[in-house]
N, C-alpha and C positions, 0 to 999 in steps of 0.2 A: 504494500500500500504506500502511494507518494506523499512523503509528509507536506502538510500545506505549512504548517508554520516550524521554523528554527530558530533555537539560539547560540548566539554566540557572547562565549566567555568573555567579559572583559573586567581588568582590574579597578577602575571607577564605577562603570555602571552594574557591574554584577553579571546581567544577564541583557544581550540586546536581543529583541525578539523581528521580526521580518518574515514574512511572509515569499511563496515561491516567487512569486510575479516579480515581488523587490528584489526579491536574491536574482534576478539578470539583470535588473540595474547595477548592483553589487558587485556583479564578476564584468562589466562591462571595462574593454580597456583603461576610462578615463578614470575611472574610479580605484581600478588595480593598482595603478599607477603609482599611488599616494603609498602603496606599500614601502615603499621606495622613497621616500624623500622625507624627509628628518623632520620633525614638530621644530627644533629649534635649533636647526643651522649646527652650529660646530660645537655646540653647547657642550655634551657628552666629553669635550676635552678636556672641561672644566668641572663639571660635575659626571661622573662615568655613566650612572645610570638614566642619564637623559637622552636615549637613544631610542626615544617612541617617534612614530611615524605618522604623517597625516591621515593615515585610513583609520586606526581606532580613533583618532582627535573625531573624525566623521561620525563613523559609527555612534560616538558617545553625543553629539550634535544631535542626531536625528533621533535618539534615546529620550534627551531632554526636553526637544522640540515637543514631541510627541506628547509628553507629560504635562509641560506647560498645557499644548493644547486642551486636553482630557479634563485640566482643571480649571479653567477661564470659560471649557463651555458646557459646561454644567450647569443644568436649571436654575442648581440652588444659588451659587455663585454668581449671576447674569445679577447687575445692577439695575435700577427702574432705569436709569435715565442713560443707559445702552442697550437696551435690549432692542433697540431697533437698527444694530450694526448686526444681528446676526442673521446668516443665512438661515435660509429654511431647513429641517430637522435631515431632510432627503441629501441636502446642497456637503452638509457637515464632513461628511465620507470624503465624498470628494476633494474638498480642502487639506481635510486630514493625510493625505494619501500625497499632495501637494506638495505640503511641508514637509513631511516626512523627506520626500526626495529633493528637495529643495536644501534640507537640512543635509543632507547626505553626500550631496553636490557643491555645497556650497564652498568647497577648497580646489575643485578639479583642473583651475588653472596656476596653483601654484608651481612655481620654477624649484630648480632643485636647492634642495638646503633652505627652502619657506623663504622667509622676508631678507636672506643674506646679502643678496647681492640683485633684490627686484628694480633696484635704479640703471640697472645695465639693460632695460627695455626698452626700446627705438620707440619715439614719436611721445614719449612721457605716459605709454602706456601702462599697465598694472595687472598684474593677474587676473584682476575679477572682471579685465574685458577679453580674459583670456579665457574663464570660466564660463562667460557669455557666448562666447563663440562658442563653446565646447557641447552647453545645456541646447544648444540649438541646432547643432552637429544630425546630418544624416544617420548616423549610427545613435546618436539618443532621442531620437526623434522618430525613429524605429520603438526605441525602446516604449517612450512614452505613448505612441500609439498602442502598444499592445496589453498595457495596463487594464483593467476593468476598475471604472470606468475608465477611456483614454483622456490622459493628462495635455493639457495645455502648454509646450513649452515658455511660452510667454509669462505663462502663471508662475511656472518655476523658477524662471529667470529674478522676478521682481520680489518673490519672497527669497531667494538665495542672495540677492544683491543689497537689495534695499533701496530705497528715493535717493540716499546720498550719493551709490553709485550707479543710477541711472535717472538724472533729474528731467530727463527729457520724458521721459514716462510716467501716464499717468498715475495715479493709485487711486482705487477708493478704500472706504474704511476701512472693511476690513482686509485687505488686501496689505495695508500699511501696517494693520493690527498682526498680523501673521508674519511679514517679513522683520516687525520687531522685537517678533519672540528672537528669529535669528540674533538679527543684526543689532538689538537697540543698543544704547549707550548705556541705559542705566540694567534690564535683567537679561540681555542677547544672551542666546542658551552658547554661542559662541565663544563666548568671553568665559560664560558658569565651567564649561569644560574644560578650555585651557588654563585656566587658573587652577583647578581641583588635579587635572592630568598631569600636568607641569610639575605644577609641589611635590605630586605622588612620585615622580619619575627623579627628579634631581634630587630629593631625598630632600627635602626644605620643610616647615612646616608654617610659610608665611601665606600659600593661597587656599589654606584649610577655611571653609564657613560649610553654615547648616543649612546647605542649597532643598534639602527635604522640606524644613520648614518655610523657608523663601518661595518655592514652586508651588507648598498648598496654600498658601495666603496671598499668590498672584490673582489680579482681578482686572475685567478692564473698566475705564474709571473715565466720568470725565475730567476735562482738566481745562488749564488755564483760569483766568479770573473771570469766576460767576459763573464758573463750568460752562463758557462759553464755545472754548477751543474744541480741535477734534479729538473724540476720546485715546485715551491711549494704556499703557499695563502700568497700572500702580499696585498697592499691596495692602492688606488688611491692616491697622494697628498692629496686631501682632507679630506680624513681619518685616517689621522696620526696623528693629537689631540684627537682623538678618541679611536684610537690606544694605547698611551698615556694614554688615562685615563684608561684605563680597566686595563693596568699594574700597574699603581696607585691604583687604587683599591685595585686589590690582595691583594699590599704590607700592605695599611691601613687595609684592612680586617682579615691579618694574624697579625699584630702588635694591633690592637685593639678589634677582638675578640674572633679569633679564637685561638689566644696564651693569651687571658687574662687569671691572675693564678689563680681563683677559677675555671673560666672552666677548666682548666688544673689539678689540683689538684683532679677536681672530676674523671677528668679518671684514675686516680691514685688509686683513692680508688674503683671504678668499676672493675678496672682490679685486685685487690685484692681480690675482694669479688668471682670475677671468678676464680681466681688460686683456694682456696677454695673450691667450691665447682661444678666445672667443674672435669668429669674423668680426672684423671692424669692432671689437671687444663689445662687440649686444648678443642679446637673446636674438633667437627669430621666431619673428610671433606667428611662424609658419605653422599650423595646427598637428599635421604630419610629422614635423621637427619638432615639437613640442615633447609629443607625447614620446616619441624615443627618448629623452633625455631626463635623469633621474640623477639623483647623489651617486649611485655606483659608478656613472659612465665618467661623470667628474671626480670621486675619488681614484677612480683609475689614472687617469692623465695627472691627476697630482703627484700620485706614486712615480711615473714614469718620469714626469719634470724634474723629479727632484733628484731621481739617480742620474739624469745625466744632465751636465751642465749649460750643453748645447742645445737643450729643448727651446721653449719659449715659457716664460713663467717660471723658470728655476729657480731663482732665489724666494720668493714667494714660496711653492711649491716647499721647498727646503725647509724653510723657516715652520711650516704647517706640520710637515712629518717629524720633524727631529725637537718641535713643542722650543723653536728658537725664539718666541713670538715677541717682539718688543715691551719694553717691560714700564709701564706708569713712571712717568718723570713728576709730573704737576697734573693739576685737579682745581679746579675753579674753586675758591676759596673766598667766599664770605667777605674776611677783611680786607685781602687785596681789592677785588669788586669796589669797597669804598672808597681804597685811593686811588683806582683807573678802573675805569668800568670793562675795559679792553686788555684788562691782565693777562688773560690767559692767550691775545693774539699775541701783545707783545712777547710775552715770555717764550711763544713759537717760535716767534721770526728771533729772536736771541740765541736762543740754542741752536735753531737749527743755523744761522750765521756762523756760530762757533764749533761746532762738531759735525754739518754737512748736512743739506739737507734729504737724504736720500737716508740719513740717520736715526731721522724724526719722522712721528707722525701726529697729527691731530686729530680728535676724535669728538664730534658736534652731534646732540641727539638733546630734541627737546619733545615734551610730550602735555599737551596743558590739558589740566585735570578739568577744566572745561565747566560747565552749570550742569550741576546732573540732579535736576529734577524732575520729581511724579508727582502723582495723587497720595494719599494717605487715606482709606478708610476708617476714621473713628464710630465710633459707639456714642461718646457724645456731642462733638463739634460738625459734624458728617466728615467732607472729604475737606483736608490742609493738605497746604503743602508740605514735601518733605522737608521743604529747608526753613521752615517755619517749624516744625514739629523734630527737625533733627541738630542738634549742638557740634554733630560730628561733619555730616556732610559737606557743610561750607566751608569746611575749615582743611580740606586736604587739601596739601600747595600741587603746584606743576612739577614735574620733573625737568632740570637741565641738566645736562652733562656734557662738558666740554672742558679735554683732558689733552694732555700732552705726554707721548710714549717713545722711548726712547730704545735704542738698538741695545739689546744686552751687551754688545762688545763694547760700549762705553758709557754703560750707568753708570759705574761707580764716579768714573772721574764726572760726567754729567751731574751726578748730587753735588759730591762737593762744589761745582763749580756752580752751580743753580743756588745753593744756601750760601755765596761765598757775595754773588752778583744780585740775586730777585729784587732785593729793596732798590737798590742802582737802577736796574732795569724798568720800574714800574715809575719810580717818580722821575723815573730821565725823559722817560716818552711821556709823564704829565706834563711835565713843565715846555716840552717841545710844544704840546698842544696850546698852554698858555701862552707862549709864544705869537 
């Protein structure tokens, strides 16, 4: 007898369940694919056991997707003043079924090694117009007809993408309510997984919260002043510590490991070793070309670069294999910032003046922690805001990071010579400025 539904093991979500129809979306090339290219780049050099792959990050996507969905449209849970963003009881399946694969797809054009080296795409292109092209591909477009009922590729696209990445398209409610279970800012099941999968895998325990409690207390809500605006997923009262920590999370996750500077440095010399020996050092956003190329085909040519010296990319290459990796000079520092706001360019162009600049490198990455507000359902005020109702949320800062890394062949004399000069150097270029 052919089983109609499957699960498969995972170490976040426990058990993901999928039915035969999904499972060839599942073995489908563009989705295999992801077996093959790292959740976070060269991370695993840095922390060993972070060497998960974009297809369970998927899997656990379209786990949560699902859940979200199951609890927002439940009778009891529909608020008086949305219940007219929902489809009719018939319509629900089919959405359901939407997301799910939406959820599931919604990584299939990332490059290898995820976010490492995604600036090396011709035309300021991005993966997620590469996953566009992909969800509307002959070969998933096959798939999505043979669905019961058949799936829309359009539908898929806009819940996988979201308004941000495709502003030309329209949405309506619930369409925008569905694509930001994925993608929102404040609960996208996108973010709930790689925060939860991340920590599990690097061994951290700063993207740990109680996503159980968070997903049953999601509601959809209206919002803005006088619940005027279009509705959108806010959270019962009781879910607003929850709520809380997940943004807590992020922020420790981005400040302790996702911006720690040997991860960071190593994309630096990845993305090197690709200018090198990539055509015209880009990606080609040739869909054919795409899909053959994975971390394997690239950690191969790195191994090869690096034993022979003649290759293209060998020092690079070198520096990746033999863990030579430039090692933290300077780090943007607070008090300097007061007496030159530009400390950390000067102190660039200084060093690298003095020790060569093929010796240096600089490292720039900001991330603004942005207004991340919802609705709030209380018990006795109705619906507040969250940053009215939360002491925590307005108050996490932005992320900067802009660091200065130097050749291990001449740290040592680099320290001394950087604690010997900094003060010199910062108020020599102020007073130039005053000048």
């Amino acid at each position: 007898m052919t089983k109609r539904f499957h699960e498969i093991r995972d170490p976040v979500a426990v058990f993901v369940k999928i039915d035969t129809a999904e499972r060839e979306v599942l073995n489908s090339v563009p989705v295999q694919r992801l077996r093959h290219i790292h959740q976070l780049a060269l991370t695993y050099l840095v922390y060993p056991g972070a060497t998960h792959r974009r297809f369970e990050h998927s899997l656990g996507v379209l786990h949560l997707a699902s859940r979200v969905f199951d609890v927002i449209t439940d009778e009891e849970n529909r608020h008086e003043g949305c219940r007219d963003i929902f489809p009719a009881t018939d319509e629900l399946r089919y959405w359901r079924r939407v997301l799910r694969m939406a959820a599931l797809c919604h990584d299939i054009g990332h490059l290898p090694f995820s976010h490492a080296a995604e600036e090396l795409l011709p035309d300021k292109k991005t993966h997620e117009d590469l996953t566009l092209v992909l969800i509307k591909s002959p070969e998933m477009e096959r798939l999505w007809n043979s669905l019961t009922p058949p799936l829309k590729s359009d539908h898929i696209a806009k819940l996988a993408l979201g308004p941000k990445e495709l502003p030309t398209a329209t949405f309506t409610s619930w369409e925008a309510i569905l694509a930001e279970i994925i993608t929102g800012n404040a609960f996208g099941v996108d973010r709930i997984d790689y925060l939860l999968r991340d920590s599990l895998h690097a061994g951290v325990a700063y993207g740990k919260f109680d996503h159980y409690r968070l997903i049953d207390t999601l509601r959809i809500l209206p919002s803005g002043e006088n619940h005027q605006s279009e509705p959108t997923l806010g959270v019962e009262a009781g879910g607003l510590h929850s709520a809380e920590a997940l943004i807590l999370a992020r922020h420790f996750m981005f400040t302790q490991l996702y911006c720690h500077p040997v991860r960071r440095i190593y994309d630096i010399h990845l993305k090197e070793f690709l200018l090198a020996t990539l055509p015209g050092g880009k990606y080609s956003t040739d869909i054919h070309s795409h899909l053959q190329i994975t971390d394997a085909e690239i950690t191969t040519e790195i191994r090869k670069a690096a034993a022979d010296e003649k290759n293209p990319g060998h020092l690079p290459a070198l520096t990746i294999c033999n863990r030579g990796h430039y090692r933290l000079l300077y780090e943007r520092n607070p008090d300097d910032i007061k007496v030159n706001l530009e400390s950390v360019k000067m102190i660039y162009e200084a060093v690298s003046a003095e020790f060569g600049a093929e010796t240096v490198r600089r490292d720039q990455y900001s991330k603004n922690a942005g207004i991340i507000d919802f609705p709030v359902l209380t018990s006795m005020n109705g619906i507040v805001s969250s940053w009215v109702l939360s002491e925590i949320i307005p108050t996490i800062p932005s992320i900067v990071v802009d660091s200065v890394f130097i050749s291990p062949m001449v740290k040592e004399k680099a320290v001394r010579w950087l604690a010997e000069n900094k003060k010199d150097i910062i108020q020599r270029m102020e007073e130039e400025e005053d000048q």
